[in-house]
N, C-alpha and C positions, 0 to 999 in steps of 0.2 A: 455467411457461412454458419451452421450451425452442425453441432457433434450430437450422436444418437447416442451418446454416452448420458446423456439427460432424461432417460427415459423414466427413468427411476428418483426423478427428483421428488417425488412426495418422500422418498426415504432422509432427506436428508433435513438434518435440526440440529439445533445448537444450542446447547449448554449454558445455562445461567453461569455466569462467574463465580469464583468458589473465595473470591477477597473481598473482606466489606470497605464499604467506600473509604473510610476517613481512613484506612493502610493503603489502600493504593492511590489516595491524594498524596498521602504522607510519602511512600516511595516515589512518587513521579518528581514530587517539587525536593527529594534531597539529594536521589543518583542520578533521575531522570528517563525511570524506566520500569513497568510491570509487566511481570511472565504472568499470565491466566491461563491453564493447565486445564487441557480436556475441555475445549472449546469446541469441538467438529468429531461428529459421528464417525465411523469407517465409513459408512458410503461417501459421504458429503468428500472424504478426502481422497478417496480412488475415484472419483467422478471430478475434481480438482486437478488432482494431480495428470491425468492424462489429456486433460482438454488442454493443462499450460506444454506437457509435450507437444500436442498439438499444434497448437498457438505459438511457439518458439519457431516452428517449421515455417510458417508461414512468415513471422520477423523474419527468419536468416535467408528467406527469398528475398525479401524487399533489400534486406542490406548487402548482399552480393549484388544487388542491379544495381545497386546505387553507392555501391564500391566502400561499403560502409564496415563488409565484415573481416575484420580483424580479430587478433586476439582478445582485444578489449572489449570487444563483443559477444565472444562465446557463449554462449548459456544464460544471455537477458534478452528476454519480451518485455516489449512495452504497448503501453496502450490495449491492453488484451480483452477489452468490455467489446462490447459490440457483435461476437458469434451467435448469438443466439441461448447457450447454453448454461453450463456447470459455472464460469465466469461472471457472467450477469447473474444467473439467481445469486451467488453471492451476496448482490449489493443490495439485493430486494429484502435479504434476510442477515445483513451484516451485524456482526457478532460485536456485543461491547456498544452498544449503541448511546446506553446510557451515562458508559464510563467515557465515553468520546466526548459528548455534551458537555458533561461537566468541564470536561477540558477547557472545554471554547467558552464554561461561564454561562450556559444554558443557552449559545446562541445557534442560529443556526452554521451549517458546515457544508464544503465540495469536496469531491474530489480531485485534487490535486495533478496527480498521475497513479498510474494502476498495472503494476508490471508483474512477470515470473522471473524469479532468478534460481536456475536450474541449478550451474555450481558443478559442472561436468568436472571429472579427475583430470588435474593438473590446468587447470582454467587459469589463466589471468586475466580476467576481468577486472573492468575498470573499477569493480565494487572492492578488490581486494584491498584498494590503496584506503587509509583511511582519511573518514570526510564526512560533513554535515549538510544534509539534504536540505541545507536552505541557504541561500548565500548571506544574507543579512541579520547581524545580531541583534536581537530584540529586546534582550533579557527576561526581566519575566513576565512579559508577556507572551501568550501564548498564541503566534503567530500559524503555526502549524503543528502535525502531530503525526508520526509513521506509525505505520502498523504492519507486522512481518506474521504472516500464517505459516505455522510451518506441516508441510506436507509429506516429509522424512522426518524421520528422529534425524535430530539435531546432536554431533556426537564432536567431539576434539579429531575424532580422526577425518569427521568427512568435511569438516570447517564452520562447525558453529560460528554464529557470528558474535564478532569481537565487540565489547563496547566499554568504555570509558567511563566509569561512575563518575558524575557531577561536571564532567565537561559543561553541559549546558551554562555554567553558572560564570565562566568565562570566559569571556568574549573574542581572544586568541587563542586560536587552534594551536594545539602539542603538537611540538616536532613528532616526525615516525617513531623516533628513538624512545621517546617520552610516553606515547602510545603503546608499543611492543613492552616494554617492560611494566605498564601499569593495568592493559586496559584486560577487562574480564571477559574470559569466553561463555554463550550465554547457549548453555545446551539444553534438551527438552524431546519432548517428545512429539510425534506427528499430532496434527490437531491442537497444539501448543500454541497459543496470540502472543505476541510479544507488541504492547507498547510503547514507545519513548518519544520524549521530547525530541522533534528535530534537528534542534543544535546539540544534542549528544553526538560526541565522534564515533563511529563505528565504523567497520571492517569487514568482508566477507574474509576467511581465513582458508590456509591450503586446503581441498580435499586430495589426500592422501590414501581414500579408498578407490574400489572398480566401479562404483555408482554413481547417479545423481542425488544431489542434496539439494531438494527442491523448496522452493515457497513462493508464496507470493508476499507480494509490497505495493503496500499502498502507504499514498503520503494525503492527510486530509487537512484542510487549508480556512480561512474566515471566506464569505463568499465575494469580497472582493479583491482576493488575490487571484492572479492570474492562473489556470493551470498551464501543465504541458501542451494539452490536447484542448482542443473545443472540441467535447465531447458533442453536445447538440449538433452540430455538424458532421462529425464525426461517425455518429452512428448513423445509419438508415433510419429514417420515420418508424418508417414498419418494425421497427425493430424497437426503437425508444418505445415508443408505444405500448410493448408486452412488457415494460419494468413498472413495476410499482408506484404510486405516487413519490412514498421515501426514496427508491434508488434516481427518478427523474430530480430531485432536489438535488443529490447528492453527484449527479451526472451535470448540473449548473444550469438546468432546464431553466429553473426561476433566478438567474442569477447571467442573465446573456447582455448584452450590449447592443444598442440600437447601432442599425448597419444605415440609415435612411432618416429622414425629418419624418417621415411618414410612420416610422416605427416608433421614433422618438413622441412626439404630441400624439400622445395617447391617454384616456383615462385611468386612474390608478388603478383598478381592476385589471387593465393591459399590460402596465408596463412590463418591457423587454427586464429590467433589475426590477424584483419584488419590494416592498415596499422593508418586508420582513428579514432584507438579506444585509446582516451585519453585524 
């Protein structure tokens, strides 16, 4: 499936970072978290913003047949690569490329999973509760890394998201209680990247307006971590095919697992895991 809201993708680009590196090393390893401010053109983010309406439509079919759509569901897409569109060129031209690497130590990085979370008025989604998008404490090592786009101004009233200064840095998660009275609302403007460490606790909070408070969420990962999705399988050929070299890395193209002995004894130029993924 693809959206003709794409038509105008030569309009859209993205913004150099406006933080030098050794501040946003310095902010990520003490609270565990960089705002980069005016990341995404206006087109880039109304060509964004209505493919994940889109693409939300299409989740809340699958999760109605499959009896999945509840409350806790409202207003999250997942897995939303694969249209053809405003979603995929994303990856081919993802934003923060350089500051992501460093994350990982200059190595290479997958995609993890790759969602919209709408944040419709009076939502209780399961993002409300808070929680760290990774199950296992690493400390500091940098096992993964989110990245939230935001596609609304991010406001107290429509539920910027909550986060926890230096959570990462302890290995038991805060009670609610301990969270609601410490942790800070992280507001901004559309086109706004917000970074953090994975083990930061964070929150989606009420929207208490008549809109959506849109973005997306992506969680990027080392290339032997599992994602959500097998993407290589996941998208159509024909489709992987029109992403980039970069976005096929970043989709696990080079980072797959042999399904077969046949797939497996292969020379290193073939292998199913690249040589280079780690």
């Amino acid at each position: 499936m693809s959206y003709s809201v794409m038509a105008g993708l030569a309009d859209i680009s993205f913004e150099k970072p406006t933080i030098p590196a050794a501040e946003s090393a310095f902010l990520m390893q003490a609270r565990g978290w960089v705002l980069y401010p005016a990341q995404l053109e206006p087109s880039a983010i109304k060509a964004l913003s209505h493919e994940s309406d889109q693409v939300y439509e299409t989740c809340r079919r699958v999760q109605e047949k499959n009896g999945v759509a509840n409350a806790s569901m409202e207003g999250a897409a997942h897995h939303v690569v694969g249209y053809g569109g405003a979603l995929d060129r994303f990856l081919d031209a993802l934003p923060l490329q350089a500051e992501i690497e460093r994350y990982f130590d200059g190595g290479k990085y997958i995609v993890l999973n790759y969602g919209a979370a709408l944040n419709p008025p009076g939502a209780k989604t399961y993002t409300c509760k808070p929680h760290r998008d990774v199950r296992a404490y690493t400390g500091e090592y940098h096992l993964s890394l989110n990245m939230l786009v935001m596609l609304d101004d991010f406001t107290v009233e429509n539920g910027a998201t909550l986060i926890l200064d230096g959570s990462h840095q302890v290995a038991d998660p805060p009670s609610t209680e301990i969270f609601q009275r410490h942790a800070r609302q992280i507001t901004g403007k559309a086109g706004d990247i917000l970074l953090f460490n994975s083990l930061v606790v964070h929150s989606a909070a009420p929207n208490l307006t008549m809109g959506r408070r849109r973005c997306l969420t992506l969680c990027f990962g080392r290339p032997y971590v599992k994602p959500q999705m097998d993407f290589p399988r996941y998208i159509p050929a024909d489709v992987m095919d029109g992403f980039t070299p970069f976005a096929r890395q970043l989709l696990g193209v080079n980072a797959k697992v042999s399904a077969s002995l046949a797939d497996y004894y292969q020379p290193m130029e073939r292998w199913m895991f690249k040589a280079d993924q780690r």
